[in-house]
C-alpha positions as CSV (number, residue, x, y, z in Angstrom):
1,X,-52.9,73.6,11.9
2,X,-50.5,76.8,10.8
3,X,-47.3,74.9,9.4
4,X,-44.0,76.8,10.3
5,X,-40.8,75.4,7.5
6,X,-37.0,76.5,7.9
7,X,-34.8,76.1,5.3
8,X,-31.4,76.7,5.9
9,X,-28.3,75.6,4.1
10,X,-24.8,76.7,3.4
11,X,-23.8,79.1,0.2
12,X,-24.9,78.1,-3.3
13,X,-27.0,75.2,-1.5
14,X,-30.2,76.1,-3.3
15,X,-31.7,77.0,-0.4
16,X,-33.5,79.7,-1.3
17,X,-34.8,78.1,-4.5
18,X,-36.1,75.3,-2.5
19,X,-37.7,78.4,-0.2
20,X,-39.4,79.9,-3.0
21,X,-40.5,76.3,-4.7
22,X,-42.3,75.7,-1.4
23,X,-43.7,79.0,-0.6
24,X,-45.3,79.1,-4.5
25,X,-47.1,75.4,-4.0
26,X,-48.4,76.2,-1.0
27,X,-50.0,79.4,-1.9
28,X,-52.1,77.0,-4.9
29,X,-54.3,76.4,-1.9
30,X,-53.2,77.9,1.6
31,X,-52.3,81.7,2.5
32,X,-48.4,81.7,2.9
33,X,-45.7,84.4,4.3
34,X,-42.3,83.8,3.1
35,X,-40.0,85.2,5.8
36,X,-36.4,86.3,3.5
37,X,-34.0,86.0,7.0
38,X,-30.8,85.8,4.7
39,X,-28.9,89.0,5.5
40,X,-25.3,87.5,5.0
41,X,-25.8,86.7,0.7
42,X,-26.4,89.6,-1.2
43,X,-26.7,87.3,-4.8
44,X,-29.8,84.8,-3.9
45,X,-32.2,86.3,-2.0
46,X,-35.8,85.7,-2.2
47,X,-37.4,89.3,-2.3
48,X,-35.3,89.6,-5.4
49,X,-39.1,87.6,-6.3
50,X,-41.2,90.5,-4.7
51,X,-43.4,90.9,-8.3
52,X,-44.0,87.2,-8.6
53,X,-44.9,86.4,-4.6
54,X,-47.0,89.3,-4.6
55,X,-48.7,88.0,-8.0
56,X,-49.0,84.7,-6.3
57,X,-50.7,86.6,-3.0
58,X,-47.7,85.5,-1.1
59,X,-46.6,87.6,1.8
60,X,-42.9,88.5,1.8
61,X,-41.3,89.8,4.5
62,X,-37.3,90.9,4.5
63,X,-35.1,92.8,6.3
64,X,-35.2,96.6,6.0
65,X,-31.5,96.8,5.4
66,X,-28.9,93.9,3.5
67,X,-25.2,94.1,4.9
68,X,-22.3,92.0,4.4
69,X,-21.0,90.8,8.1
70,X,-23.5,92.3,10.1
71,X,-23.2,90.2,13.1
72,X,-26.9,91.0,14.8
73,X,-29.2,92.0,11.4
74,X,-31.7,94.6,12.1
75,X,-34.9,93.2,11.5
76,X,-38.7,94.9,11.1
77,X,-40.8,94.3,14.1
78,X,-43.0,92.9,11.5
79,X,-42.0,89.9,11.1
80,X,-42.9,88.7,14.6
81,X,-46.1,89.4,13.6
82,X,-46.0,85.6,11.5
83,X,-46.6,84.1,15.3
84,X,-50.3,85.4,15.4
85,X,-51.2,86.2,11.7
86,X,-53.6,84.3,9.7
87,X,-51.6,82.3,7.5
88,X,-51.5,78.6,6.6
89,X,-47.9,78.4,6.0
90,X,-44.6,80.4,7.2
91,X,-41.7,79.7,4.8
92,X,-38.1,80.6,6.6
93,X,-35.4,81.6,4.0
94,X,-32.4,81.3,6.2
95,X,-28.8,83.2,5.9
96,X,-26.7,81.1,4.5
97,X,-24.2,79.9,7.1
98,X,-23.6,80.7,11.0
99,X,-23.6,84.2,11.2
100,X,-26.6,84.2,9.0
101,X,-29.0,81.5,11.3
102,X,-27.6,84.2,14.5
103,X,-31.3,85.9,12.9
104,X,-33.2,83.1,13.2
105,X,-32.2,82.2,16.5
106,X,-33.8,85.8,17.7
107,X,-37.2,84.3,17.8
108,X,-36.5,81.0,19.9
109,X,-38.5,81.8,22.4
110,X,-41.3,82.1,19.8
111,X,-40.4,78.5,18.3
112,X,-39.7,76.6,21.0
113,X,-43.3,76.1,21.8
114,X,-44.9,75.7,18.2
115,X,-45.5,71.9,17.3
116,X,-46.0,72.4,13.4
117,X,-42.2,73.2,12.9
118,X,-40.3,71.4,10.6
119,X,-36.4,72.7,9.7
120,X,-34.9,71.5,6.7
121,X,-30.7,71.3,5.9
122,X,-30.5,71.7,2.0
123,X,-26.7,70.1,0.7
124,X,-25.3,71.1,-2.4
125,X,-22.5,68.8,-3.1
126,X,-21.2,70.8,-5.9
127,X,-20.4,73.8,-4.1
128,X,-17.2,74.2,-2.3
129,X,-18.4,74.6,1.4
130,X,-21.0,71.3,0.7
131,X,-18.7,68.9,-0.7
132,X,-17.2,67.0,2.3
133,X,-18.9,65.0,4.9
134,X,-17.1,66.8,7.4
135,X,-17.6,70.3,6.4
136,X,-21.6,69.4,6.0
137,X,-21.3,68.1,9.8
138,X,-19.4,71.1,11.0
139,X,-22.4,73.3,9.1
140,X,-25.5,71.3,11.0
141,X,-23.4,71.3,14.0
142,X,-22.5,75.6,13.8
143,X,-26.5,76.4,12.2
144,X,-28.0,74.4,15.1
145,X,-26.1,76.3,17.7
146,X,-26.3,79.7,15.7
147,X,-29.9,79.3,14.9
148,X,-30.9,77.7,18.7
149,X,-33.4,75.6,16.6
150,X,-33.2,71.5,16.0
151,X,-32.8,70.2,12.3
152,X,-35.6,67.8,11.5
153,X,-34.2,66.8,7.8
154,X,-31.8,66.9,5.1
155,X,-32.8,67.9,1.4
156,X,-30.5,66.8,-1.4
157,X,-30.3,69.8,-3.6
158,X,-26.9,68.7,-5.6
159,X,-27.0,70.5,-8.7
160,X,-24.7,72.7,-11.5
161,X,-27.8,74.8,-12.4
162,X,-28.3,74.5,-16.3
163,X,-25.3,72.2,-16.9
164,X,-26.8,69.7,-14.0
165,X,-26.7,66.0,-15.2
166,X,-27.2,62.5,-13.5
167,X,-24.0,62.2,-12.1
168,X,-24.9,65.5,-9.5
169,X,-27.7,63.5,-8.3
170,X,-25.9,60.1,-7.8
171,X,-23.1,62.6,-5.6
172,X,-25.6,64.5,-3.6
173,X,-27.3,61.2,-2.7
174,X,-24.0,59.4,-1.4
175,X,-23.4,63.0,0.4
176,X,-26.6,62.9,2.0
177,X,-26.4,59.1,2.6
178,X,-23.1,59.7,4.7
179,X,-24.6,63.0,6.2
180,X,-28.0,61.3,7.1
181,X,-25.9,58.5,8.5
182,X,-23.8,60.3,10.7
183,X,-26.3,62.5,12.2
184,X,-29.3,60.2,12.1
185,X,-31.3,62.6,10.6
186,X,-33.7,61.9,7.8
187,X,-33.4,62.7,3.9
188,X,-36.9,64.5,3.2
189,X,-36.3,65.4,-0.8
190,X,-34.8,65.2,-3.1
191,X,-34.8,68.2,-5.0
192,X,-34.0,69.1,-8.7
193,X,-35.3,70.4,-12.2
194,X,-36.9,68.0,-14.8
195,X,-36.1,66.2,-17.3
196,X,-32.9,65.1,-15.2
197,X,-34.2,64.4,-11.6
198,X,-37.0,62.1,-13.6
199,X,-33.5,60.5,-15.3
200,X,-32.4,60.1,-12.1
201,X,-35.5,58.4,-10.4
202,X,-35.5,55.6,-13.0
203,X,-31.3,55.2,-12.3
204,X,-32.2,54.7,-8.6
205,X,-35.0,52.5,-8.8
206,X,-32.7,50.0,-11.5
207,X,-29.9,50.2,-9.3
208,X,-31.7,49.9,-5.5
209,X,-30.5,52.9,-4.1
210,X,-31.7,53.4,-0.7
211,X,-34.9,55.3,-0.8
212,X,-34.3,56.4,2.7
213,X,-31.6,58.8,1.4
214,X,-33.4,60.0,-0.9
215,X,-37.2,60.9,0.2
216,X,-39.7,62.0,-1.5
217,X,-38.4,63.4,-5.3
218,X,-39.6,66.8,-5.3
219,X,-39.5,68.5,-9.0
220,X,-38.7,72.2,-8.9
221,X,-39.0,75.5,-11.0
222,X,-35.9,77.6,-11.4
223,X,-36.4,80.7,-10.0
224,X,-32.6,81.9,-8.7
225,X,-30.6,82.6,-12.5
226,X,-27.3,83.0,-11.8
227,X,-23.6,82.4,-14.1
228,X,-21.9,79.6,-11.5
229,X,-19.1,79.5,-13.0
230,X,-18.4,83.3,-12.6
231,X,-19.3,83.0,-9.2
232,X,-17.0,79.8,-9.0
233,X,-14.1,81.4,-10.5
234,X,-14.3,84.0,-7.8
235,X,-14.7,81.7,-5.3
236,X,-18.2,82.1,-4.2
């Protein structure tokens, strides 16, 4: 059955990388679109991949036009076409925040009767607009309404790029903990690059953490190389 995934999450959440990261395994053995809806962030985007997707035969589809606060994006007709094509697996790389799932929620009527759908929430808890339970709540709350679309699961992405170590997993999974507990929704990865989120598997499993807020540890490659802190400095 034709598996439809949504990532969404706020700035910086790693969102995108998580997008990309999916889109790449599943094209080892299914056909896969990845569907770049993020119009709002001009920095991460995934058709700055165009070479390597298309070098993995993955489709890519984007919007014909990037602008910053553009409340109703102009998107290609083409991407409705994902509803009746032939491929396995539809990634969704979703604008980072409100304004940016206002795209998404243009093809409700499309989603609303697909079973195969599952929307992920990806938390950073190192970034500024991820790093309280409240803000995270107001986020799921804004995105669901925004989008029109149901959030099936969170993904603990915590991370400081290069200079990630233990101690951004061990946040991220108290984040999501509080998150998953105040929503009810389920943790469904956790996300990060090795060697550290193998250092951090054997720290939960000696110390018990809660394997429901954590999921299934999902190993990624880096794809999205930015300088954080030039972007933290300026506030990003």
């Amino acid at each position: 059955m034709k598996k439809y995934i949504v990532v969404i999450g706020n700035f910086g959440s790693g969102k995108t990388e998580l997008s990309l990261n999916l889109a790449f395994d599943a094209a080892k053995t299914s056909r896969v679109t990845l569907v770049d809806l993020d119009i709002i962030n001009p920095y991460f985007r995934s058709s700055e991949r165009k070479k390597e997707l298309e070098a993995a035969g993955i489709r890519l589809l984007c919007p014909s036009f990037v602008s910053m606060g553009v409340e109703v994006p102009s998107l290609p007709a083409e991407i409705y076409s994902v509803f009746s094509d032939s491929s396995d697996v539809v990634v969704f790389d979703v604008g980072g925040d409100a304004a940016g799932a206002i795209a998404l929620g243009q093809y409700r009527r499309f989603f609303k009767d697909i079973e195969n759908i599952e929307t992920l929430y990806v938390i950073n808890a190192r970034r500024p607009f991820s790093c309280e339970l409240d803000m995270n709540l107001d986020m799921i709350g804004k995105v669901t309404e925004a989008g029109r679309i149901r959030i099936d699961a969170i993904v603990n992405n915590t991370n400081l790029s290069q200079e990630t170590s233990i101690a951004e997993f061990i946040d991220g999974y108290d984040m999501v903990r509080r998150v998953s507990e105040e929503t009810k929704l389920p943790v469904k990865y956790t996300t990060g690059c090795e060697p550290v989120i193998s250092e951090f598997r054997a720290y939960a499993e000696a110390h018990g953490l809660d394997p429901r807020y954590i999921g299934t540890f999902y190993p990624i490659d880096r794809y999205v190389h930015r300088d954080w802190k030039r972007y933290t400095e300026s506030g990003l």
